[in-house]
matplotlib code that plots the C-alpha trace (Angstrom):
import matplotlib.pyplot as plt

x = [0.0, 1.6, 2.0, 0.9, 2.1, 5.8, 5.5, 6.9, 5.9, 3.3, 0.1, -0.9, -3.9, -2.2, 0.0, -2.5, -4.3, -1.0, -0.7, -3.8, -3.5, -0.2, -2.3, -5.0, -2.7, -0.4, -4.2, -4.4, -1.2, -0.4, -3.3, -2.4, 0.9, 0.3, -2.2, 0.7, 3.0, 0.5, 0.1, 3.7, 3.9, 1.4, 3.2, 6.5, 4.6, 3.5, 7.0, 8.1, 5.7, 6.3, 9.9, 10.5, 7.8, 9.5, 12.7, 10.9, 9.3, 12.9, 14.3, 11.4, 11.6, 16.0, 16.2, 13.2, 13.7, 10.2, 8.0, 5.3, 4.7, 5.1, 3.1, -0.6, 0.4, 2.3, 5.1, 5.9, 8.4, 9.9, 12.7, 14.1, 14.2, 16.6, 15.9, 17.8, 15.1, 17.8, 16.4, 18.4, 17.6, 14.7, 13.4, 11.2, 9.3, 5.8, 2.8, -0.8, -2.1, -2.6, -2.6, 0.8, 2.1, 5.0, 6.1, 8.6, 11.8, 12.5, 16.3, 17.9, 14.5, 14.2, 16.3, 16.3, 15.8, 11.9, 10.8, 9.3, 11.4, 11.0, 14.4, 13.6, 15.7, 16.1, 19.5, 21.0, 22.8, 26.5, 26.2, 27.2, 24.4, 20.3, 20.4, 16.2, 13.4, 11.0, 10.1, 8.3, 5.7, 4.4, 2.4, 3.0, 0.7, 1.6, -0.6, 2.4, 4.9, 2.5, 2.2, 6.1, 7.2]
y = [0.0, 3.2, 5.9, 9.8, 11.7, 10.9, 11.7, 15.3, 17.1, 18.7, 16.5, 17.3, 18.9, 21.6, 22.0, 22.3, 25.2, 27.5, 26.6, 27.8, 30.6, 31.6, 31.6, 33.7, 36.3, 36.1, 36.5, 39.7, 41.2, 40.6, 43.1, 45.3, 45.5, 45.6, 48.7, 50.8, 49.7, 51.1, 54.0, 54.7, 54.7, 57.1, 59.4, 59.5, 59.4, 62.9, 64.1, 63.6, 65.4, 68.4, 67.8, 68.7, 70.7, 73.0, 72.4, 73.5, 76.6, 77.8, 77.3, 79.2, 81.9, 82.4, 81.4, 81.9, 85.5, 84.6, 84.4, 87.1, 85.8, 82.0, 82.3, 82.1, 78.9, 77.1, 74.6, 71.1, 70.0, 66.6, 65.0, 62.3, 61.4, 59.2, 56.5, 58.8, 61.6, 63.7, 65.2, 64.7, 65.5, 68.6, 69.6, 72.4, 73.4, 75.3, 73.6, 73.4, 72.5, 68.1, 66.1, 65.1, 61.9, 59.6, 56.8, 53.6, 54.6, 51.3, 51.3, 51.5, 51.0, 53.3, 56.2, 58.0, 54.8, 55.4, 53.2, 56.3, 58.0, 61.5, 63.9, 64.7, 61.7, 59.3, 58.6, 57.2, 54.0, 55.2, 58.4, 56.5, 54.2, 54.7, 56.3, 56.5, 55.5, 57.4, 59.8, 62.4, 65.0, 68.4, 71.2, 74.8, 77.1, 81.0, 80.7, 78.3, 80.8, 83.3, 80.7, 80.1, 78.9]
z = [0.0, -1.0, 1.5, 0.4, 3.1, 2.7, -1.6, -2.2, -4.8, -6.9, -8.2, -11.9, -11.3, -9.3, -11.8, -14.5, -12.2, -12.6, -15.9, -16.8, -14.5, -16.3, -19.7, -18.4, -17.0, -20.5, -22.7, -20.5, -20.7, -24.9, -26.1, -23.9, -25.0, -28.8, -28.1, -26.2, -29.0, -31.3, -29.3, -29.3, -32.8, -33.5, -31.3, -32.8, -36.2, -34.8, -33.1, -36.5, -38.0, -35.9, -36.1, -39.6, -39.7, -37.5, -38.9, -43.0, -41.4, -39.8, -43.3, -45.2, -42.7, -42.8, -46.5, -48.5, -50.5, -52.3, -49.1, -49.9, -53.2, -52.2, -49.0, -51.4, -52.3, -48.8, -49.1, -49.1, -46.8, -47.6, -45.4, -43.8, -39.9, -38.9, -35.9, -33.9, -34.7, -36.4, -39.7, -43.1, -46.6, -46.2, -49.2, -49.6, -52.4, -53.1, -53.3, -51.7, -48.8, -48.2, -45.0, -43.5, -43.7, -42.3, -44.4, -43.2, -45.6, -47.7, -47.7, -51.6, -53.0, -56.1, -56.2, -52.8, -50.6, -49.8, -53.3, -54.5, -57.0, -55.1, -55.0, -51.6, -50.7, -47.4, -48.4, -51.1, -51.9, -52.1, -49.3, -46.8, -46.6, -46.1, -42.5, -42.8, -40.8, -41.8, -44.6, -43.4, -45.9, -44.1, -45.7, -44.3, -45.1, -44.1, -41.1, -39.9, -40.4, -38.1, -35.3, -35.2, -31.1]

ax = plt.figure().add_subplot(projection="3d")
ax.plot(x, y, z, "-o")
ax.set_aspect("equal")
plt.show()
């Protein structure tokens, strides 16, 4: 006749309980980690925006000899932001008013790394490598040259 009370050890049912308790605790835990990942995203999708934003209307407002006649039709600021956040390549040129947009830079696809063919470039294959994460489009209208800080 076997003995229980000298047997050490857990029986499988117990385990089974903290298995299951571990799986309901993991079921919890994923979603709400893909939705801050998600979150986070959209954030920097938006620093970046402001970043070259702010770095297009400090260029138009030092460089830009043209602003009264340009500021009818707003610009388009194109550059690159690097996973670092720095910001490479800005182009600026005239144009109207769209919605902003952050794109995930393909590196060396096409001719300025984003797969697009654009001159506003995220680095290009031979410039000491595609340095971009994103590629980043802002319109500036002259109201954002008013609201500056």
């Amino acid at each position: 006749m076997l003995n229980r009370k000298n047997k050490k050890g857990f029986t499988l049912a117990e385990l089974l309980i903290v298995v299951a308790i571990i799986a309901v605790l993991v079921a919890i835990a994923v979603p709400l980690f893909v939705g801050a990942l998600k979150e986070a995203e959209e954030q920097v999708k938006a620093a970046n925006i402001r970043s070259v934003k702010g770095a297009a209307v400090a260029s138009i407002l030092l460089n830009d000899k043209n602003i009264e006649t340009e500021k009818t039709n707003g610009w388009v600021a194109t550059a690159c932001v690097t996973s670092n956040g720095d910001v490479e390549h800005l182009a600026i040129k005239t144009g109207s008013g769209g919605t902003s947009k952050v794109d995930t830079c393909k590196p060396h696809e096409g001719a300025d790394g984003c797969g697009d063919g654009t001159d506003a470039g995220c680095g290009k294959e031979g410039d000491g490598g595609c340095t971009c994460k994103y590629r980043v489009t802002v319109y500036i209208s002259a109201l954002d040259l008013v609201n500056v800080g």
